[in-house]
C-alpha positions in Angstrom: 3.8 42.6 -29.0 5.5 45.2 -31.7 5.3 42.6 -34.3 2.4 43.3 -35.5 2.5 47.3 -35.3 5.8 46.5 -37.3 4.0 44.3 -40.2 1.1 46.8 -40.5 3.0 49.9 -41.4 6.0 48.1 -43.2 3.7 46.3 -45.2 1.3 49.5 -46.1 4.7 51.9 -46.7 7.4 49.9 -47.8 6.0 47.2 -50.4 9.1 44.6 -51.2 11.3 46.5 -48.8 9.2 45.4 -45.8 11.0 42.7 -44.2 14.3 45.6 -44.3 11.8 48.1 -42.8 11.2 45.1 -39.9 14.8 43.9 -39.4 15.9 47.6 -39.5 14.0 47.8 -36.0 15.6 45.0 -34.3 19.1 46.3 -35.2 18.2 49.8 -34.0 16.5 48.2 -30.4 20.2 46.0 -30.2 22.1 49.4 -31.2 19.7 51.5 -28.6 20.2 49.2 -26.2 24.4 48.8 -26.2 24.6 52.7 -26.2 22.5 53.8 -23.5 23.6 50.7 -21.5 27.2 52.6 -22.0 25.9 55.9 -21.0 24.3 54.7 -18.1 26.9 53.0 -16.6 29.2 56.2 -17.2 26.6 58.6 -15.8 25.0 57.0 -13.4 27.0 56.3 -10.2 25.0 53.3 -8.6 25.9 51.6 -12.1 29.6 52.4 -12.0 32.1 50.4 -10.7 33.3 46.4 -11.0 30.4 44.5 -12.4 28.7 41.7 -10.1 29.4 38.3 -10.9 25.9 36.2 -12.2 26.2 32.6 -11.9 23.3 30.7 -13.7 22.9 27.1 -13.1 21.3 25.3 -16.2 20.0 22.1 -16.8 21.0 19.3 -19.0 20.0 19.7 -22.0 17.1 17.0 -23.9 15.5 16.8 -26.9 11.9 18.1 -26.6 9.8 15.7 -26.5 5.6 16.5 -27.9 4.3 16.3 -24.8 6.8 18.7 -23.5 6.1 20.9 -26.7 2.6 20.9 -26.5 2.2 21.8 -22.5 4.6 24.6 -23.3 2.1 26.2 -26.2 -1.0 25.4 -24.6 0.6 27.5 -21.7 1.3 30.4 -23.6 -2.2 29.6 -25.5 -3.8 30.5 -22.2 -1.5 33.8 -21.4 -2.5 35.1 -24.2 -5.9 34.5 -24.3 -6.3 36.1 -21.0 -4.5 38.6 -22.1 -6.5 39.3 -25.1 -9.9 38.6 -23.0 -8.7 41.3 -20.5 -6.3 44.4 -21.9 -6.6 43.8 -25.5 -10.5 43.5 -25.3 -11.4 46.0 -22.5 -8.7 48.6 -24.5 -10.9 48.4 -27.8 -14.4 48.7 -25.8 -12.9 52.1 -23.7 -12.0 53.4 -27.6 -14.9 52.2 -28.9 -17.0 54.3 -26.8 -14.6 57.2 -26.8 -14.6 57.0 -30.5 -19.0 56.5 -31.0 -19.9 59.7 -28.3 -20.7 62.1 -28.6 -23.5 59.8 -30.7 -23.4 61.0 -34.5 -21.0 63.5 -34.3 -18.3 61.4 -36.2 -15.1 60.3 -34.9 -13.1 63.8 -35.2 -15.3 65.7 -32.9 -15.8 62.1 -30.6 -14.3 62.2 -26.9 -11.5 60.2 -28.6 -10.9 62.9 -31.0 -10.8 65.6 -28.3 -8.4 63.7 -26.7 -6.3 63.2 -29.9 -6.5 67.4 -30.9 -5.0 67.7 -27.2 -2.1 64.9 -27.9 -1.5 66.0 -32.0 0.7 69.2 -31.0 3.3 66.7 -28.9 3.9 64.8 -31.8 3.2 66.9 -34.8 7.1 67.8 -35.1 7.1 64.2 -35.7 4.6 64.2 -38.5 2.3 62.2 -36.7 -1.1 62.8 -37.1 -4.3 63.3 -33.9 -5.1 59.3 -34.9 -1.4 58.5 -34.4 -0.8 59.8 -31.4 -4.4 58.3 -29.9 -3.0 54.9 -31.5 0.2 55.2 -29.3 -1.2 56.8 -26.5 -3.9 53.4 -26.3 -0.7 51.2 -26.8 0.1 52.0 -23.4 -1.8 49.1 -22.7 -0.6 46.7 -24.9 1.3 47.3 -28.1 -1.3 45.1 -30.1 -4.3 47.9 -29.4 -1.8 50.2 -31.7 -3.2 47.9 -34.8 -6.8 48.0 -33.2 -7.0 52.0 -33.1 -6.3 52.3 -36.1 -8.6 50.0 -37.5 -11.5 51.8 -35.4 -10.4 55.8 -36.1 -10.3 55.2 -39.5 -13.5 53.2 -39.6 -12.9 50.2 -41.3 -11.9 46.7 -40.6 -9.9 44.0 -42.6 -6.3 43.9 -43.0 -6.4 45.1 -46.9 -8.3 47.9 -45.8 -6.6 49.2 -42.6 -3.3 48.5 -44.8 -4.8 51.0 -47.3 -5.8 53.8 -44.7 -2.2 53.6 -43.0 -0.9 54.0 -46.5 -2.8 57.3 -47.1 -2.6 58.7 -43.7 1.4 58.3 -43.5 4.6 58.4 -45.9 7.6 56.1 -45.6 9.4 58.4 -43.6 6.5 59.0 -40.7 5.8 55.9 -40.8 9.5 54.2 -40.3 9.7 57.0 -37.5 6.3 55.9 -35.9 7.8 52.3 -36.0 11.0 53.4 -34.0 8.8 55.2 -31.6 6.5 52.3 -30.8 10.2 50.5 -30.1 10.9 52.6 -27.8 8.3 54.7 -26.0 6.9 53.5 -22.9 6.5 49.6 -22.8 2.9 48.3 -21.7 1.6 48.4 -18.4 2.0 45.6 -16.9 5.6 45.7 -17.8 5.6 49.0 -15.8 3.9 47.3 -12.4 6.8 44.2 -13.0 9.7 47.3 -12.9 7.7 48.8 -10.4 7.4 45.6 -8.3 10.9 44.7 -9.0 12.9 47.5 -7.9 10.3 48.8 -5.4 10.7 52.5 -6.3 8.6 54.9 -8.3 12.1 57.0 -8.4 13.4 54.2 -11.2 10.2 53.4 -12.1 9.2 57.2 -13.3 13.2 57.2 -14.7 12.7 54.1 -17.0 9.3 55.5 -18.4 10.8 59.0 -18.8 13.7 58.1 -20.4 12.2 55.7 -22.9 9.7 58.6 -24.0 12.2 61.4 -24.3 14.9 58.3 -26.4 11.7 57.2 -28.9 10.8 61.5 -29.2 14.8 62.1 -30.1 15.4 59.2 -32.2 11.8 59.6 -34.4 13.1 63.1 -34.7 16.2 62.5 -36.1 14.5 59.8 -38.5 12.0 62.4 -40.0 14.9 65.0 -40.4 17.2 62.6 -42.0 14.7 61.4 -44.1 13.0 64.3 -45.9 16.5 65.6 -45.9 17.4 62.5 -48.2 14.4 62.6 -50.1 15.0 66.7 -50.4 18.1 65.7 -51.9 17.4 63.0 -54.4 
């Protein structure tokens, strides 16, 4: 679901250095997640002790046949259909309408922009922008309405052309950080009810989203200091 937040701003900051800029984030979510898997289990005390055995019984492996293949994708054909039929589409009609009313009083002073003045000061440190931190605070929904705000706050639609708007809104260095933070911050909702469900507690549930905010806020932090530090320097 990150994928494409990922391609977007690689492709509009990083030219030829894209794919880097991509691969970087998967090494920082396997780095992220040995590290706080180590503090957890240090700091927490329900974590601590011998681990639990997990026994996993799996089945003989085959060749795939096509029939097997193609019942498999049309399955995941339909998920995401619904998917994009529900969140994704009901997500860009809510910001549609937050972004067109007030009618003709331009997408700044809209209900979306309100919202987005009220958000800006939270991540400005960051050197995120009000449209950035509207585009992350719709990707509570799904991570794939992050490439969809943007296209609508900046008023235009196309790849080329959103591409171009990320590219002047953002520099490499916000834009890697933004990158990190969409790895990290809250995951979408529906992941939230499946923790919620899973563990039945809001006390782990509230933790997980908590944690994961405060984690993205820290480590985009450190990106933007590090980075205009390096580009200070060279």
């Amino acid at each position: 679901a990150r994928l494409p937040v990922y391609v977007l701003i690689a492709g509009a900051l990083f030219g030829t250095y894209a794919g880097s800029a991509i691969f970087s984030m998967y090494v920082l979510g396997i780095v992220l997640a040995i590290i706080m898997a180590l503090l957890f289990r240090k700091f927490i005390p329900s974590l601590r002790g011998k681990p639990a055995p997990f026994i996993m019984e799996l089945p003989p492996y085959h060749r795939p046949d096509a029939k097997s293949v193609l019942l498999y994708m049309w399955s995941r054909a339909v998920i995401f259909l619904k998917k994009a039929g529900t969140i994704l589409l009901g997500g860009a009609l809510v910001l549609w309408f937050m972004a067109s009313f007030p009618w003709g009083r331009g997408v700044e002073s809209s209900y979306v922009g309100m919202l987005g003045h009220i958000l800006e000061p939270l991540v400005s440190p960051l050197g995120f922008d009000w449209m950035a931190a509207i585009a992350l605070f719709f990707g509570f929904l799904a991570k794939e309405i992050v490439v969809e705000t943007f296209g609508i706050l900046y008023g235009v639609g196309g790849e080329d052309a959103i591409t171009g708007a990320v590219a002047a809104h953002m520099t490499p260095v916000t834009g890697l950080a933004f990158m990190a933070f969409t790895l990290i911050y809250l995951p979408c909702l529906a992941t939230v009810g499946i923790v919620k469900a899973e563990t039945g507690s809001w006390k782990w549930t509230g933790f997980m989203v908590l944690y994961q905010l405060v984690l993205a806020y820290v480590v985009a932090g450190i990106i933007v200091v590090v980075g205009n530090f390096i580009i200070g320097v060279l």
